[in-house]
C-alpha positions in Angstrom: 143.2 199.1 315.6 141.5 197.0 312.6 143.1 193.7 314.2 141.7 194.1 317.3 138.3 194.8 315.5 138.4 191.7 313.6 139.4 190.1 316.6 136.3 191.0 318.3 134.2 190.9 315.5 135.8 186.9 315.2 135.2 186.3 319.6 131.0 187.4 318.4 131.0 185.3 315.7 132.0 182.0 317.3 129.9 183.0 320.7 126.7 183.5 318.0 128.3 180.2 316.8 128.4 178.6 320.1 124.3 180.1 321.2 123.3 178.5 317.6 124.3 175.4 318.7 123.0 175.3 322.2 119.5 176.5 320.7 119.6 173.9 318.5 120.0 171.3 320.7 117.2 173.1 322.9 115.3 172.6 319.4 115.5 169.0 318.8 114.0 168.5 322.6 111.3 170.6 321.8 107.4 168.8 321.5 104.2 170.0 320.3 100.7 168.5 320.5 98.7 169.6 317.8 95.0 169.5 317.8 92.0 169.6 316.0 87.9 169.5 317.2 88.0 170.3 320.6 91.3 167.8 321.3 89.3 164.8 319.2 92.4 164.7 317.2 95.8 165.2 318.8 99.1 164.4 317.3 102.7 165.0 319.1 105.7 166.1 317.1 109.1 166.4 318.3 112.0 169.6 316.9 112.6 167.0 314.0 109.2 167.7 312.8 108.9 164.0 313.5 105.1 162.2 315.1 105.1 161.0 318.1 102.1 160.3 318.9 98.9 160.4 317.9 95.1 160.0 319.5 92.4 159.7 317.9 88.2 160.1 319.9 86.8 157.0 318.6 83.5 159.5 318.0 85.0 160.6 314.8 86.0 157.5 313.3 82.8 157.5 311.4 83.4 159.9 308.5 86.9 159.3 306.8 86.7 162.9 305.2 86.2 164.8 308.0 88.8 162.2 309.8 91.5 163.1 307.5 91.2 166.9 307.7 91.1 166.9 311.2 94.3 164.9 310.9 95.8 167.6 309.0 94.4 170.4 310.8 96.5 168.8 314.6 99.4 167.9 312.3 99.6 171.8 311.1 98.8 173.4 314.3 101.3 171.2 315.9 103.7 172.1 313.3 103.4 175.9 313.4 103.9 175.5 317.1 107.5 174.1 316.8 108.0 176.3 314.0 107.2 179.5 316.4 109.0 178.0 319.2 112.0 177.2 317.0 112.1 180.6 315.6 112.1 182.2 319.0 114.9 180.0 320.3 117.1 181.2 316.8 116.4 184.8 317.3 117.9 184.6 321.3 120.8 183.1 319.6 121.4 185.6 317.2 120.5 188.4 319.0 117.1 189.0 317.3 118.8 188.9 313.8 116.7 186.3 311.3 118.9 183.6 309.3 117.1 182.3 306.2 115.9 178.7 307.5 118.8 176.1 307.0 121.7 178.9 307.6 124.4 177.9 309.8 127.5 179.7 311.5 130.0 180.1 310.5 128.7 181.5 307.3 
C-alpha cells in the first residue's frame, strides 16, 4: 500500500515538475508595456525582466526630474505586470500552491 502511494505521490511530483517547466517557458515569452503620464512614457519588458523598448513624448523632455520619475514609474508598472502575470502562470502549475520565488522541482 505505501509503495503505491509513493508511487503516486512521485507520478504528481514530476507532472508538477513537467507544468513548472512549461509555465516557465510561457514566462520568458511574456511582455509588458509599462507606462507612465497618460502613455508619455512607455517602456516594454520581456519575462526576463529585461527592456525592450522604450518611447519617450518629446513633450516631456523638458524637465529631467520629472523625466526620470516617469521613467521609473513605466519601468515599475511594467514590472509588477510580469510579476502578476508570472505569478498566475506558477500558481496553475502548482495547483494554486505558492513556491518562495526562485524554488524549483524537484525540491
Amino acid at each position: 500500500m505505501f509503495k503505491g502511494g509513493m508511487a503516486s505521490m512521485m507520478q504528481k511530483a514530476q507532472k508538477m515538475q513537467q507544468d513548472m517547466q512549461k509555465a516557465q517557458a510561457e514566462i520568458k515569452n511574456l511582455t509588458a508595456t509599462g507606462d507612465a503620464a497618460g502613455g508619455s512614457v512607455q517602456i516594454s519588458i520581456n519575462g526576463d525582466y529585461l527592456a525592450t523598448n522604450i518611447n519617450i513624448n518629446e513633450a516631456v523632455m523638458d524637465d529631467k526630474e520629472m523625466l526620470e520619475d516617469l521613467i521609473l514609474t513605466a519601468i515599475n508598472d511594467a514590472v509588477g505586470q510580469i510579476s502578476i502575470a508570472s505569478s498566475e502562470k506558477l500558481k496553475g502549475a502548482t495547483g494554486g500552491m505558492d513556491l518562495p520565488p526562485g524554488m524549483n522541482l524537484p525540491f
